[in-house]
C-alpha positions, -999 to 999 in steps of 0.1 A, spaced: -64 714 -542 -51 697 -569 -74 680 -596 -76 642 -595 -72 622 -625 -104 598 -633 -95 564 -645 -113 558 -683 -139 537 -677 -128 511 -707 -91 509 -694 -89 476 -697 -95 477 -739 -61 501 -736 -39 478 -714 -15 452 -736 -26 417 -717 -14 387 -734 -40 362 -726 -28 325 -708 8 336 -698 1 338 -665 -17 304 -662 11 290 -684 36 300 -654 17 285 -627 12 253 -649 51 250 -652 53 251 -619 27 225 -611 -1 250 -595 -32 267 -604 -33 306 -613 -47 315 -580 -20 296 -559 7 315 -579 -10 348 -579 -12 341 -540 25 329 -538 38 361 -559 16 388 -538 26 372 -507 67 371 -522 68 401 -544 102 404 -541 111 370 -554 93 375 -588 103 396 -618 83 427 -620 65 417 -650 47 385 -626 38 407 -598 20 430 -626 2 398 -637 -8 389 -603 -22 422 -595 -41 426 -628 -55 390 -620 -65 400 -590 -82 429 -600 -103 411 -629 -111 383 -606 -127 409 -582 -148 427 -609 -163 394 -622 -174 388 -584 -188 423 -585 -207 419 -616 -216 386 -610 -233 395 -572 -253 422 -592 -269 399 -615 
């Protein structure tokens, strides 16, 4: 079988996120962050690549505060 790659456990530190353009986005366009992320994951295909990234990377950091949050 073939040998699966682990994920680093600091990935995060290595990815290039430029913090508020997302929320500036969804403020142009008169809604909060989680509508848009909700509105681009539902539509992917309507956004540029670039958004859908943003979404999902959202998404995913949204989810590991509720983790870390429900283990305190």
């Amino acid at each position: 079988m073939a040998e699966e790659k682990k994920k680093p456990k600091k990935w995060i530190q290595k990815a290039d996120i430029k913090e508020g353009v997302f929320t500036a986005k969804a403020k142009r366009k008169g809604i909060t962050s989680a509508q848009l992320q909700e509105n681009v994951l539902a539509n992917p295909d309507k956004y540029d690549e670039r958004t859908v990234k943003q979404a999902r990377l959202r998404k995913t950091l949204i989810g590991l505060h509720k983790d870390k949050k429900s283990k305190q």
